[in-house]
SEDREN-186693 format. One record per atom (N, C-alpha, C, O): x, y, z; residue number from 1; residue in one letter. Coordinates in nm, 4 decimals. Layout:
! residues N
X,Y,Z,NUM,A
...
This chain:
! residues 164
3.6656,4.8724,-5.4180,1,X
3.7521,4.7847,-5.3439,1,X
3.7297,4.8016,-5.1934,1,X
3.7407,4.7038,-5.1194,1,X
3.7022,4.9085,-5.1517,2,X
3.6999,4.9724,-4.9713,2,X
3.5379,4.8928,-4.9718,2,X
3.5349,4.8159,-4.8758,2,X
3.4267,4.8899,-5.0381,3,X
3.3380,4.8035,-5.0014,3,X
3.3344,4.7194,-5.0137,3,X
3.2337,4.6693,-4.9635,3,X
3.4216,4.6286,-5.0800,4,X
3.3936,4.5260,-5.0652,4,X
3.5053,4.4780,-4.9232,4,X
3.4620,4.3836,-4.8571,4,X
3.5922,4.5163,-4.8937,5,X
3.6654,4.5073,-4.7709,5,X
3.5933,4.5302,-4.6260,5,X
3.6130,4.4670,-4.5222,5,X
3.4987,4.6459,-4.6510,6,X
3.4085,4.6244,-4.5563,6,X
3.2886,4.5633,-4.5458,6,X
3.2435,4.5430,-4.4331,6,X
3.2104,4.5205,-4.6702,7,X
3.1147,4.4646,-4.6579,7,X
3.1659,4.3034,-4.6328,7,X
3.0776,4.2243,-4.5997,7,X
3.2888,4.2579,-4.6457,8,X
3.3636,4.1222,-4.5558,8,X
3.4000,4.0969,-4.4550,8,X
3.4061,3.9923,-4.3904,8,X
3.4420,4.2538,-4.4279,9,X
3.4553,4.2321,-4.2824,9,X
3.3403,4.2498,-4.1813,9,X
3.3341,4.2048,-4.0669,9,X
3.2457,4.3289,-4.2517,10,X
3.1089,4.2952,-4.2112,10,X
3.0527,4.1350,-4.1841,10,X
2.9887,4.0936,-4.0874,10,X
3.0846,4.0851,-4.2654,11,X
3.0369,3.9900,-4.2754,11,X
3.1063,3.8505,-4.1686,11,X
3.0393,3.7744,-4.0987,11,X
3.2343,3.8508,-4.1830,12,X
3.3165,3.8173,-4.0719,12,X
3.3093,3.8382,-3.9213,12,X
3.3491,3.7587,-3.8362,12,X
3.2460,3.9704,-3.8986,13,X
3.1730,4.0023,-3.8147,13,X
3.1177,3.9636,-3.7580,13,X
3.1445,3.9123,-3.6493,13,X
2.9702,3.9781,-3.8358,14,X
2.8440,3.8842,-3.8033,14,X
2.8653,3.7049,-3.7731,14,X
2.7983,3.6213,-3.7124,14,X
2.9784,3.7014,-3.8407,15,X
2.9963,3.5258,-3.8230,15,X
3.0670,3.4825,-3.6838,15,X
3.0448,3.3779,-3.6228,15,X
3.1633,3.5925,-3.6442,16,X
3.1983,3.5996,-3.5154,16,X
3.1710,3.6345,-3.4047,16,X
3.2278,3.6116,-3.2979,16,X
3.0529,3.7100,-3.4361,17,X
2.9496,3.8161,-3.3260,17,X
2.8404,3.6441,-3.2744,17,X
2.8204,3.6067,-3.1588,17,X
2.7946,3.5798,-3.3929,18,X
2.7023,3.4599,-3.3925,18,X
2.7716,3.3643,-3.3330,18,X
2.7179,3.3071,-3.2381,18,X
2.8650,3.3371,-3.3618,19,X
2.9322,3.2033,-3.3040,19,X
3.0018,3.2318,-3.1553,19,X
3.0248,3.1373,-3.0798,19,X
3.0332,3.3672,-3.1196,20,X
3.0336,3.4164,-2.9747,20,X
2.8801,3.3814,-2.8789,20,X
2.8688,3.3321,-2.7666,20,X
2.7872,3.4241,-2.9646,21,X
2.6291,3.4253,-2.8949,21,X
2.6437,3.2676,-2.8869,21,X
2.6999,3.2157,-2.7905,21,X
2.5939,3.1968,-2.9861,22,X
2.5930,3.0935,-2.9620,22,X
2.7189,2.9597,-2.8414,22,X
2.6851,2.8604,-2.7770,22,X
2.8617,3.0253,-2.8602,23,X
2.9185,2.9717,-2.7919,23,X
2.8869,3.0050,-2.6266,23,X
2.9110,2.9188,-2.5421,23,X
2.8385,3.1196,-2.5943,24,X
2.7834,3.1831,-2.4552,24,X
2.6547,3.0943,-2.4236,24,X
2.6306,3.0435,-2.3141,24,X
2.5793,3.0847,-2.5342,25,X
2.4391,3.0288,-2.4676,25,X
2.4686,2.8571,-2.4745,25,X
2.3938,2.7707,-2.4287,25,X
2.5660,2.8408,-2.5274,26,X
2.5945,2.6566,-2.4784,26,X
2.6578,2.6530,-2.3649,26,X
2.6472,2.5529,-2.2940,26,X
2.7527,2.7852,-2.3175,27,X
2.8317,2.7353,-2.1844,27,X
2.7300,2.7125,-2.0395,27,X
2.7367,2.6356,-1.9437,27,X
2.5832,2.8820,-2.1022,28,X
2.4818,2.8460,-2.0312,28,X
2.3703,2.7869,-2.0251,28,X
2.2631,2.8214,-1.9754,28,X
2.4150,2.6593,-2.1002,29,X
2.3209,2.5526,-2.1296,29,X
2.2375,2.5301,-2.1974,29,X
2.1905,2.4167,-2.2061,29,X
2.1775,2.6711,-2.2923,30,X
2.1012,2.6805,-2.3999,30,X
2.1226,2.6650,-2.5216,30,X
2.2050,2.7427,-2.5697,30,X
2.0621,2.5678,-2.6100,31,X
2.0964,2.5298,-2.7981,31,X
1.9688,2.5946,-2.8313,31,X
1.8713,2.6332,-2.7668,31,X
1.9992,2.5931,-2.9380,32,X
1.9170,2.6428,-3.0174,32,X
1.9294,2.5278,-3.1658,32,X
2.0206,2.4728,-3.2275,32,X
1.7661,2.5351,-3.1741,33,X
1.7557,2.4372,-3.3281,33,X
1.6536,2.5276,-3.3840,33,X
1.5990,2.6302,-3.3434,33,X
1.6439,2.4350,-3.5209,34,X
1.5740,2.5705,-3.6476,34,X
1.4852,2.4892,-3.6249,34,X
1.5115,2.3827,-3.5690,34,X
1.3300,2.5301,-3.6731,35,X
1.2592,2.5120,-3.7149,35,X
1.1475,2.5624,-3.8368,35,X
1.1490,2.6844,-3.8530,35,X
1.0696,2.5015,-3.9080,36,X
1.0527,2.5494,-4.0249,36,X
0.9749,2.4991,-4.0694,36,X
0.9871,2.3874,-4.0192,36,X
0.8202,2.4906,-4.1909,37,X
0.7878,2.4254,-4.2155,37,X
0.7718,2.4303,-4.3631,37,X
0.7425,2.5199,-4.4423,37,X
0.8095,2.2665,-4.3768,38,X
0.8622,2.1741,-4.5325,38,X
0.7465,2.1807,-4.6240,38,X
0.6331,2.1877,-4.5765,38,X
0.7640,2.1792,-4.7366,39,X
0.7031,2.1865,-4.8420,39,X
0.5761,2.1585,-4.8603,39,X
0.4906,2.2290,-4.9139,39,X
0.5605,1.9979,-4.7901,40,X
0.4143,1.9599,-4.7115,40,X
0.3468,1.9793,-4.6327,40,X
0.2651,1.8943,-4.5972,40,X
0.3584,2.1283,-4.5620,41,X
0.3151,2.1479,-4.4536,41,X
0.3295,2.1160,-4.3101,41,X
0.2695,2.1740,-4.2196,41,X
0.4368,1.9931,-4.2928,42,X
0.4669,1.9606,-4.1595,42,X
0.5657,2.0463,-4.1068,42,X
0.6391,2.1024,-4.1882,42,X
0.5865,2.0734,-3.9516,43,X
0.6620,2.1528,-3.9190,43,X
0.7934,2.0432,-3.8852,43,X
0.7766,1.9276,-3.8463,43,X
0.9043,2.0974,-3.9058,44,X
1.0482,2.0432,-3.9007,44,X
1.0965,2.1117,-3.7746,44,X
1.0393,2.2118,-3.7317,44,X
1.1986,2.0594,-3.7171,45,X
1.3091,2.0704,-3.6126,45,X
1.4024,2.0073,-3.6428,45,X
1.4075,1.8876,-3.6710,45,X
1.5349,2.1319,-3.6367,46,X
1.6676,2.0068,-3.6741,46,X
1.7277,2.1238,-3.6212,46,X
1.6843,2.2390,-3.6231,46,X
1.8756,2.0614,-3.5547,47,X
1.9810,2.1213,-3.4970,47,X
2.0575,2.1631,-3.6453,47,X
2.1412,2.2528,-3.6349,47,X
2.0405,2.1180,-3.7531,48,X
2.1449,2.1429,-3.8830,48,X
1.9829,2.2419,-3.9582,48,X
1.8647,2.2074,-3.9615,48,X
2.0668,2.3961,-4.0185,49,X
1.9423,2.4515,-4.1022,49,X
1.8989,2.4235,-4.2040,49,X
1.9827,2.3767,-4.2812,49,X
1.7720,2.4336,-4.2518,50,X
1.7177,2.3932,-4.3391,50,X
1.7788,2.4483,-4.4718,50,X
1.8880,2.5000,-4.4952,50,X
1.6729,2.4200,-4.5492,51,X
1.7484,2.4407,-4.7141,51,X
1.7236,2.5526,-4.7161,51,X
1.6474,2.6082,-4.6370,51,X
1.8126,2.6305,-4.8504,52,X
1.8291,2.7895,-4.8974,52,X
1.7198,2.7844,-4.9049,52,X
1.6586,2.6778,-4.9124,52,X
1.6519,2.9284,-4.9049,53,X
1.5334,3.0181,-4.9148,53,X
1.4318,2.9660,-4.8266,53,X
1.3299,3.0346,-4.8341,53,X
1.4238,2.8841,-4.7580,54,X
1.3483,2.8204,-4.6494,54,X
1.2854,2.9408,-4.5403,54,X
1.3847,3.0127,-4.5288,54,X
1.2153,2.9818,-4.4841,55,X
1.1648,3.0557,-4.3720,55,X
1.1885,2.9415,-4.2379,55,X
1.1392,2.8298,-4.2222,55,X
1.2658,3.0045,-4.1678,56,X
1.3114,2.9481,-4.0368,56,X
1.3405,3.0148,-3.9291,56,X
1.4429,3.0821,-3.9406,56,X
1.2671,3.0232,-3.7889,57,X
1.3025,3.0802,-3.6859,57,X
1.3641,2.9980,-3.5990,57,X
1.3239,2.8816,-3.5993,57,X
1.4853,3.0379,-3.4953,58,X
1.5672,2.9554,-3.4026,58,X
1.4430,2.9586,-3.2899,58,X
1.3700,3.0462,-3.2434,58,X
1.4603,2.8105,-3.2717,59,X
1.3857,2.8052,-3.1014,59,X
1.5191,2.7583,-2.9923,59,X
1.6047,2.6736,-3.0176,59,X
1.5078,2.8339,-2.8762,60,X
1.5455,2.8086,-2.8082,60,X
1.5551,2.6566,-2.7359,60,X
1.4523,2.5941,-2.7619,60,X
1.6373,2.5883,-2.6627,61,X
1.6309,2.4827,-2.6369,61,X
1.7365,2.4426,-2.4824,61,X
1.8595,2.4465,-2.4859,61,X
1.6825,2.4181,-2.3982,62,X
1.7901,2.4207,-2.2647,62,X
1.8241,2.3018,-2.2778,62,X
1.7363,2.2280,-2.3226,62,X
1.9567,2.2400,-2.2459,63,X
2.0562,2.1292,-2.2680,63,X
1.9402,2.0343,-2.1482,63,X
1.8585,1.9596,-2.2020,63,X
1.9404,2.0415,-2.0260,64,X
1.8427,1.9551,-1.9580,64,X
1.7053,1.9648,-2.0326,64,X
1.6275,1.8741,-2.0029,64,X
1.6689,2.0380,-2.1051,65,X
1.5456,2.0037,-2.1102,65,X
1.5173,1.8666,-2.1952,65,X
1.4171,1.8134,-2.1475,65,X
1.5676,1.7945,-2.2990,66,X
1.6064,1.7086,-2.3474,66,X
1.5580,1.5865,-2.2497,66,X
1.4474,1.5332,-2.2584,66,X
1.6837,1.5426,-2.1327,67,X
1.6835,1.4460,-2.0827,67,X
1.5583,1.4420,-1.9895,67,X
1.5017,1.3364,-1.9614,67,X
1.5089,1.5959,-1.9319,68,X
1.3944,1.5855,-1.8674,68,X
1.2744,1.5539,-1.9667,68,X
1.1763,1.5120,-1.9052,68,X
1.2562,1.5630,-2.1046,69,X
1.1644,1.5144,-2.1607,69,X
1.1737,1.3832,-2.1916,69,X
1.0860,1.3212,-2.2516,69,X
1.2764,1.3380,-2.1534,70,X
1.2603,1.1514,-2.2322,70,X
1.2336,1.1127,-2.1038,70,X
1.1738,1.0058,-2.0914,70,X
1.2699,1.1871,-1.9833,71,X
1.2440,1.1037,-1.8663,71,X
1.0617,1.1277,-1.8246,71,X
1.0014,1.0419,-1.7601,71,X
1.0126,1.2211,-1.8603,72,X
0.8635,1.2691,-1.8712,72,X
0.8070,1.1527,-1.9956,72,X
0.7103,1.0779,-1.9818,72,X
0.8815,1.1606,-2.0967,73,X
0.8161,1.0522,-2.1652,73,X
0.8244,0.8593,-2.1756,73,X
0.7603,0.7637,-2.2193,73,X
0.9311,0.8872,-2.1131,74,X
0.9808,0.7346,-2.0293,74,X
0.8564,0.7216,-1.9279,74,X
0.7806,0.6261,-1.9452,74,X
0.8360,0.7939,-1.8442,75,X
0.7350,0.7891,-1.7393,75,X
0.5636,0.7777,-1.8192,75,X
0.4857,0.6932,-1.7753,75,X
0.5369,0.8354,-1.8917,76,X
0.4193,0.8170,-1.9772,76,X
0.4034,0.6701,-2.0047,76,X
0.2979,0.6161,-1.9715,76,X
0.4858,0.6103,-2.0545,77,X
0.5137,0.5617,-2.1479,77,X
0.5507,0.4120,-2.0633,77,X
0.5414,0.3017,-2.1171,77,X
0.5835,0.4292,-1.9552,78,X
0.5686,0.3070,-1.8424,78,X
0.3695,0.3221,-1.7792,78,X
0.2812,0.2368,-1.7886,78,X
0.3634,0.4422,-1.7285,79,X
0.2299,0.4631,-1.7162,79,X
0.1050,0.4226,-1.8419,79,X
-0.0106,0.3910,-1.8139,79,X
0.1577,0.4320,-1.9732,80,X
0.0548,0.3874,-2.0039,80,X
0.0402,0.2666,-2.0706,80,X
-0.0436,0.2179,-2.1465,80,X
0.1760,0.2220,-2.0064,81,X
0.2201,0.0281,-2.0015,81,X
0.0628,0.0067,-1.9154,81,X
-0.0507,-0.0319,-1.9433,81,X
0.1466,0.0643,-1.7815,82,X
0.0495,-0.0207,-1.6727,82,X
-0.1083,0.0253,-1.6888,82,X
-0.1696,-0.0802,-1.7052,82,X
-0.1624,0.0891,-1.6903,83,X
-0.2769,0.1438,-1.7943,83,X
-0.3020,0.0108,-1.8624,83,X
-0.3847,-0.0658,-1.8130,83,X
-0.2539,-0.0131,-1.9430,84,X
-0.3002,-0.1265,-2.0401,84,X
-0.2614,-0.2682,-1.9925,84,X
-0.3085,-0.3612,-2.0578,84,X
-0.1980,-0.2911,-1.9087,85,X
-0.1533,-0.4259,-1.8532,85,X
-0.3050,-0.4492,-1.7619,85,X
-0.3670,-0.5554,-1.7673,85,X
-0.3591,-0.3051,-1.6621,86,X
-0.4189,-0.3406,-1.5849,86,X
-0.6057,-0.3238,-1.6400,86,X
-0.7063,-0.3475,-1.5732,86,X
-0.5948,-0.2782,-1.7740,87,X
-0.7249,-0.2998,-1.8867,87,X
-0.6972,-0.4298,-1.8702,87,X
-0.7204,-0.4882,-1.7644,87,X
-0.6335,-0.4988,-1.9974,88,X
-0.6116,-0.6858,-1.9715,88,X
-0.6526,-0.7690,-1.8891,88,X
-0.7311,-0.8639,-1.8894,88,X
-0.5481,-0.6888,-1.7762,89,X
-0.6837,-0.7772,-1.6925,89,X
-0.7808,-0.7152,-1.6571,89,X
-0.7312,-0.6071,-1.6887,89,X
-0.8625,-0.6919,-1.6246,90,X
-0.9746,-0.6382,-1.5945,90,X
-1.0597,-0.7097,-1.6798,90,X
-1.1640,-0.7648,-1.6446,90,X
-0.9989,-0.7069,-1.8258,91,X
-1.1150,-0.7836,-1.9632,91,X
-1.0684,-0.9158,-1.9400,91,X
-1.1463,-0.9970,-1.9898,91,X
-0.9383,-0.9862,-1.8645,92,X
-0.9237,-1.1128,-1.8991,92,X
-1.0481,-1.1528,-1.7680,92,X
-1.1289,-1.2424,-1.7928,92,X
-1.0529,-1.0927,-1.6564,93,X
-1.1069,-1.1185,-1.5445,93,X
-1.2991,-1.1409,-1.5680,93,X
-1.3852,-1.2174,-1.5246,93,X
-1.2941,-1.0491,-1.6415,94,X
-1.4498,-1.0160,-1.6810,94,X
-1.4908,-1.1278,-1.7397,94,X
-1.5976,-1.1803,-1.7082,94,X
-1.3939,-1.1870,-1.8509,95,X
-1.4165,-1.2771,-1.9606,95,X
-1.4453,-1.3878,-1.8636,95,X
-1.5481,-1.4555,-1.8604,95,X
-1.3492,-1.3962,-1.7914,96,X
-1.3470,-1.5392,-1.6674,96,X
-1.4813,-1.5729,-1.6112,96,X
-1.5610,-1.6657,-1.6247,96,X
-1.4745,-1.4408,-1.5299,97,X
-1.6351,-1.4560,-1.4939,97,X
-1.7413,-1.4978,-1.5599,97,X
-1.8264,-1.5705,-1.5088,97,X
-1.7462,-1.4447,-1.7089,98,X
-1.8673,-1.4294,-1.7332,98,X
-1.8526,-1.5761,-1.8641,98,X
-1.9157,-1.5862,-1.9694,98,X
-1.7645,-1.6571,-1.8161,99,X
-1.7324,-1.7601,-1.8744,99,X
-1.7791,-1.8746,-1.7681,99,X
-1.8149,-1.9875,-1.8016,99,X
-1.7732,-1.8301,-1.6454,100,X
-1.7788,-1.9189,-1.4809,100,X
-1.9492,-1.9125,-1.5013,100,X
-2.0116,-2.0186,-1.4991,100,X
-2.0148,-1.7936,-1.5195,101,X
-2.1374,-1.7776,-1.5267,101,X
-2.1834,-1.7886,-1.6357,101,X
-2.2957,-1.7388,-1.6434,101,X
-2.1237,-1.8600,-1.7828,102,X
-2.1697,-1.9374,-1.8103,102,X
-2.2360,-2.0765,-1.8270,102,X
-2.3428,-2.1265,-1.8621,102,X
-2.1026,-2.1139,-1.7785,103,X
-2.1059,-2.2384,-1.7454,103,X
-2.1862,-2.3014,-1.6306,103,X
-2.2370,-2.4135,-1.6265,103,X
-2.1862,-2.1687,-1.5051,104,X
-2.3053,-2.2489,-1.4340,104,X
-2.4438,-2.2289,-1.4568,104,X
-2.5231,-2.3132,-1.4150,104,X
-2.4886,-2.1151,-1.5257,105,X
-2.6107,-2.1282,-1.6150,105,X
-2.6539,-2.2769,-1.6875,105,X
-2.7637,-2.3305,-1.7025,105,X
-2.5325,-2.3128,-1.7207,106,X
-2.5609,-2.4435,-1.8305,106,X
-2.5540,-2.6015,-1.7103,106,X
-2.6044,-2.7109,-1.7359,106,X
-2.5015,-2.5761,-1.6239,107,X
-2.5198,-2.6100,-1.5294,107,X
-2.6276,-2.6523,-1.4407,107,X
-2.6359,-2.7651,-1.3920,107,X
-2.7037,-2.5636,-1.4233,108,X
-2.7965,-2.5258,-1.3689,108,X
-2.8726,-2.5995,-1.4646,108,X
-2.9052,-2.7117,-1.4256,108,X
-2.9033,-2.5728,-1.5596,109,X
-3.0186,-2.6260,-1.6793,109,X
-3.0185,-2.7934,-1.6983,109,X
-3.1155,-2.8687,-1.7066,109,X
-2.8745,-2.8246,-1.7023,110,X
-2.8438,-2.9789,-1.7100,110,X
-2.9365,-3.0372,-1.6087,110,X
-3.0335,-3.1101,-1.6295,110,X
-2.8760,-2.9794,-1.4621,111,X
-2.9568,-3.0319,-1.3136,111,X
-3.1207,-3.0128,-1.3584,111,X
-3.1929,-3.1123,-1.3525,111,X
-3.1662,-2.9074,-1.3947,112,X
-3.3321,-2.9019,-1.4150,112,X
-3.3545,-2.9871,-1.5068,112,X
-3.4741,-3.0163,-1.5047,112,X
-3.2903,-3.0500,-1.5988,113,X
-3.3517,-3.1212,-1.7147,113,X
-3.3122,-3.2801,-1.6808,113,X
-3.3653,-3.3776,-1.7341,113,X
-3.2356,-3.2826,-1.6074,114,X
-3.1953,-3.4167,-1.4779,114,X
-3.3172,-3.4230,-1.4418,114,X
-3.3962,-3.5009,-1.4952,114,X
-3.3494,-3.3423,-1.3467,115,X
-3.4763,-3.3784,-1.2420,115,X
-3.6026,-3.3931,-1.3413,115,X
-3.7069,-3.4327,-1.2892,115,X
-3.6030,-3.3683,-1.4634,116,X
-3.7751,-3.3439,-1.5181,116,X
-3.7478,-3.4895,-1.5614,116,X
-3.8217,-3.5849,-1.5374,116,X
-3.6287,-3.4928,-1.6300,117,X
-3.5969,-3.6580,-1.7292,117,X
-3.6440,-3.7665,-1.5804,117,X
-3.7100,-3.8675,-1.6050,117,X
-3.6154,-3.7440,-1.4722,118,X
-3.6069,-3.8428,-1.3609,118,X
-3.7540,-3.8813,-1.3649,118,X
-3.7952,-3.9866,-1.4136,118,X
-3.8478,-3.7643,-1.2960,119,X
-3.9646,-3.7269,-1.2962,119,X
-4.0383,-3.7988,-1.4045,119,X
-4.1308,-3.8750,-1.3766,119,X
-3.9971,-3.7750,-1.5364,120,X
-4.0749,-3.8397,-1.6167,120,X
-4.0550,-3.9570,-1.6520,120,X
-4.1547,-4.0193,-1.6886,120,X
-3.9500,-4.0125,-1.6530,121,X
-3.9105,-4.1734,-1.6086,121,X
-3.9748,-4.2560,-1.5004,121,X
-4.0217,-4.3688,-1.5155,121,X
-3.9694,-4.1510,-1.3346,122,X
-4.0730,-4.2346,-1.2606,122,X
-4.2040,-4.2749,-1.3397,122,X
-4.2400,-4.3814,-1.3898,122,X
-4.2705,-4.1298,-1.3305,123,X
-4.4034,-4.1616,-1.3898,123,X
-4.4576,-4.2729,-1.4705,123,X
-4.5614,-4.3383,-1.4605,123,X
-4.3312,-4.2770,-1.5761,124,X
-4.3827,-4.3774,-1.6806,124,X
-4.3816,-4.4845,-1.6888,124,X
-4.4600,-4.5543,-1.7531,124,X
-4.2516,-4.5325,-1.5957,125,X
-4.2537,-4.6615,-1.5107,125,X
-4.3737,-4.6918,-1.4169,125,X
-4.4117,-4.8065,-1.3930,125,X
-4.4370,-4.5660,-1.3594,126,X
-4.5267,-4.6416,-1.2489,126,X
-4.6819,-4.7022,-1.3486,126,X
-4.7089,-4.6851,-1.4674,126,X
-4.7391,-4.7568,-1.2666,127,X
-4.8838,-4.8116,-1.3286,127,X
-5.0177,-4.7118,-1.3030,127,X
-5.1358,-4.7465,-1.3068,127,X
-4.9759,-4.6081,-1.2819,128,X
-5.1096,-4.5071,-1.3225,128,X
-5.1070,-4.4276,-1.4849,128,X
-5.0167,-4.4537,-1.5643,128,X
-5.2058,-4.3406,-1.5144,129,X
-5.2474,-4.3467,-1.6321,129,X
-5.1454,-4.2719,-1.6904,129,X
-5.0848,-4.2225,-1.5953,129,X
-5.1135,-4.2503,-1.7537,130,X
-5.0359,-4.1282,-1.8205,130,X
-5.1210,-4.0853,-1.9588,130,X
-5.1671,-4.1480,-2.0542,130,X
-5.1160,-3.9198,-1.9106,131,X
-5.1780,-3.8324,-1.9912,131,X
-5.0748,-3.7337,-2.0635,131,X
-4.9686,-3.6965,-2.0135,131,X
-5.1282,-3.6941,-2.2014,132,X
-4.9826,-3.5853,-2.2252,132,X
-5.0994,-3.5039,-2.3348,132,X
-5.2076,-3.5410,-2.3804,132,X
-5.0200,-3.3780,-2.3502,133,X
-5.1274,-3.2600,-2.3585,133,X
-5.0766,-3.2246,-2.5070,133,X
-4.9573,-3.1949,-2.5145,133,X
-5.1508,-3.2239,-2.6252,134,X
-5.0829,-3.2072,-2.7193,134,X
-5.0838,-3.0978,-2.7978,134,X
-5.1180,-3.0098,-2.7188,134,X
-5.0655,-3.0390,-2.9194,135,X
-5.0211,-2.8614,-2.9530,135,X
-5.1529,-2.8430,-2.9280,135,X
-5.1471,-2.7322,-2.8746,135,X
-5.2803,-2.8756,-2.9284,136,X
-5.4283,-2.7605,-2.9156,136,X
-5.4265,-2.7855,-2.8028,136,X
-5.5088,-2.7276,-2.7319,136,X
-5.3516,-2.8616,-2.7540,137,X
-5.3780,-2.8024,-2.5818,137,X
-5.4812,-2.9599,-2.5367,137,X
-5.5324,-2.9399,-2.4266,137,X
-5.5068,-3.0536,-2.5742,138,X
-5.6230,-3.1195,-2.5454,138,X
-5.5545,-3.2753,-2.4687,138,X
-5.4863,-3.3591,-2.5277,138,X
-5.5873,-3.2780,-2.3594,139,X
-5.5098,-3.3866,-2.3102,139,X
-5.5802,-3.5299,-2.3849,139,X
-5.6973,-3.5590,-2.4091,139,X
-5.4259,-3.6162,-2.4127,140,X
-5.4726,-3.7275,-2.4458,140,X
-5.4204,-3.8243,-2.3277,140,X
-5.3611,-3.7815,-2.2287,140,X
-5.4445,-3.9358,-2.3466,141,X
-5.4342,-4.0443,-2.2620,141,X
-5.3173,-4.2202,-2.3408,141,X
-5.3469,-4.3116,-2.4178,141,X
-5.2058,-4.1879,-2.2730,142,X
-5.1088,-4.2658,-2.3717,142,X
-5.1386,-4.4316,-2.3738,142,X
-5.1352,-4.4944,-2.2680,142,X
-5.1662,-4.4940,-2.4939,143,X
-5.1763,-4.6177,-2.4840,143,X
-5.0231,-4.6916,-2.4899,143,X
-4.9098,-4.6447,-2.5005,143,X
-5.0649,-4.8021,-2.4802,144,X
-4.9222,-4.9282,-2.4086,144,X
-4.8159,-4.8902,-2.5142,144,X
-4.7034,-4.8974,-2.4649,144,X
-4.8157,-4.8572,-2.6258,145,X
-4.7248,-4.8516,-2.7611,145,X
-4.6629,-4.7090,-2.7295,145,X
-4.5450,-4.6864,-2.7019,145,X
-4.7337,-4.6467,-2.7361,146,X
-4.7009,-4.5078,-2.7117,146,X
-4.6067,-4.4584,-2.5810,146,X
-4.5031,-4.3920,-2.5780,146,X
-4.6908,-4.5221,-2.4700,147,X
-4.5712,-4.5237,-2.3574,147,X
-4.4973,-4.5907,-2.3638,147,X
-4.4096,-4.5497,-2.2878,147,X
-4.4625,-4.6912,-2.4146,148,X
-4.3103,-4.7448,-2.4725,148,X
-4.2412,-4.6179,-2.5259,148,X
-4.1808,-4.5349,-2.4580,148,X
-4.2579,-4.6171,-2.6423,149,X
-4.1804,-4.4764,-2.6962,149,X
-4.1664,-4.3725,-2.5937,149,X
-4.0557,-4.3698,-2.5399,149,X
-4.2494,-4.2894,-2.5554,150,X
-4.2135,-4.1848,-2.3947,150,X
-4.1307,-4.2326,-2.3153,150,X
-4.0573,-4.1529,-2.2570,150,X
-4.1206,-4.3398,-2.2956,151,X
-4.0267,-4.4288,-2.1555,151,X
-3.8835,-4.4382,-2.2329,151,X
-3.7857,-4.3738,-2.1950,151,X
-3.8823,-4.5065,-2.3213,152,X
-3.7280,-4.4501,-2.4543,152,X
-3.6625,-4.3228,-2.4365,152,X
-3.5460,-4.3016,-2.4027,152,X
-3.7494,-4.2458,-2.4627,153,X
-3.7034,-4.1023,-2.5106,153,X
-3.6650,-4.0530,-2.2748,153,X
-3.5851,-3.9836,-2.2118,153,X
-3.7566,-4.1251,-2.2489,154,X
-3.7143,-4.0777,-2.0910,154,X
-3.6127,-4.1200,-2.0251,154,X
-3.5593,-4.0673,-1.9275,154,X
-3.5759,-4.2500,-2.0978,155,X
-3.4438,-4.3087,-2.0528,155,X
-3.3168,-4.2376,-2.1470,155,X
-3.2021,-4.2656,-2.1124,155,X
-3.3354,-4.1513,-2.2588,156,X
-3.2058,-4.1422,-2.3198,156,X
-3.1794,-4.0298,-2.2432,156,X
-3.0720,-3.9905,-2.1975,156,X
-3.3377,-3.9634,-2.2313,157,X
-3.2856,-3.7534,-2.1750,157,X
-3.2596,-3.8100,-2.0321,157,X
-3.2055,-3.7221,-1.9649,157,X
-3.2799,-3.9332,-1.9563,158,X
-3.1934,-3.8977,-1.8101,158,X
-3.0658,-3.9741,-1.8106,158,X
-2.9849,-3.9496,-1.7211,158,X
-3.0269,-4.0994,-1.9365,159,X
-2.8786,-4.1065,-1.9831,159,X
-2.7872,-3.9761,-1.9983,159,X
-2.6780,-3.9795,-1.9415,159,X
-2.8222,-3.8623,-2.0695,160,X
-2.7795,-3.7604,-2.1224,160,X
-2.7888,-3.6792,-2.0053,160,X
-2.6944,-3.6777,-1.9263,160,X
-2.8812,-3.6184,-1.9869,161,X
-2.8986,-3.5165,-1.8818,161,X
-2.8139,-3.5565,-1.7552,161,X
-2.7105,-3.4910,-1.7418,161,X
-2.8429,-3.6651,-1.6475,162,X
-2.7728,-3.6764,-1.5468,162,X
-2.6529,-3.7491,-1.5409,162,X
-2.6113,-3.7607,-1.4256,162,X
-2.5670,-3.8146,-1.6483,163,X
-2.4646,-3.8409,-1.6654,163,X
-2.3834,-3.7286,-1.7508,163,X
-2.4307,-3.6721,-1.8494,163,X
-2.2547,-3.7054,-1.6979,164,X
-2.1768,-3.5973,-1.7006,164,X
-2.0699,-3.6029,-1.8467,164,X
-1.9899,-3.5119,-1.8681,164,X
């Protein structure tokens, strides 16, 4: 009977000795949460302890440290907003460009294929000979039928080419 009176009040003890510690280290700003790791291997944190037979050590925890971490991660977390707002553009800018320099590439080619269509329209209109060089390379000399057809095909590529 005397042990078990003291092994309760032992125990009463310890529950009042703990909840003194703990009430001291909240007045000076320090909590404490368990941590532990779950069945799957991940590590846990919780202000409430884990389940019976669990292995768990208290970590310390300062009451500011909390709000200074959401404000550290608030700040990340705007930072790596703007980080990525200012990627965007950078790729929307790039895209632009290299959309501008497409287009005047194609540009550019229209105007050269303007001036050859022109070029070869004079020519074929004028009354000297016209010669055209064919895949072995061997120049021929276009008769009246034939430069009809060339003069066609020269009027559609400077329809096309120099009209927009």
């Amino acid at each position: 009977m005397l042990k078990r009176t003291l092994s309760a009040l032992l125990v009463a003890g310890c529950c009042v000795f703990a909840a003194a510690l703990q009430a001291q280290q909240a007045q000076q700003g320090q909590q404490f949460i368990y941590k532990w790791t779950d069945d799957r291997g991940m590590i846990q944190y919780s202000e409430l302890p884990p389940p019976t037979g669990v292995k768990y050590e208290m970590v310390s925890k300062t009451s500011g440290t909390g709000q200074k971490n959401a404000e550290e991660g608030a700040r990340d977390l705007n930072k790596e907003q703007a980080d990525l707002a200012k990627q965007v553009e950078e790729q929307e800018k790039k895209q632009q460009e290299e959309t501008e320099k497409a287009q005047k590439e194609a540009e550019d080619v229209r105007t050269k294929n303007c001036e050859a269509a022109k070029k070869n329209l004079k020519i074929l209109q004028g009354d000297g000979a016209v010669v055209k060089t064919d895949a072995k390379g061997n120049k021929i000399a276009l008769d009246p039928q034939q430069r009809e057809e060339e003069l066609k095909k020269a009027q559609k590529d400077q329809d096309y080419f120099c009209n927009p």
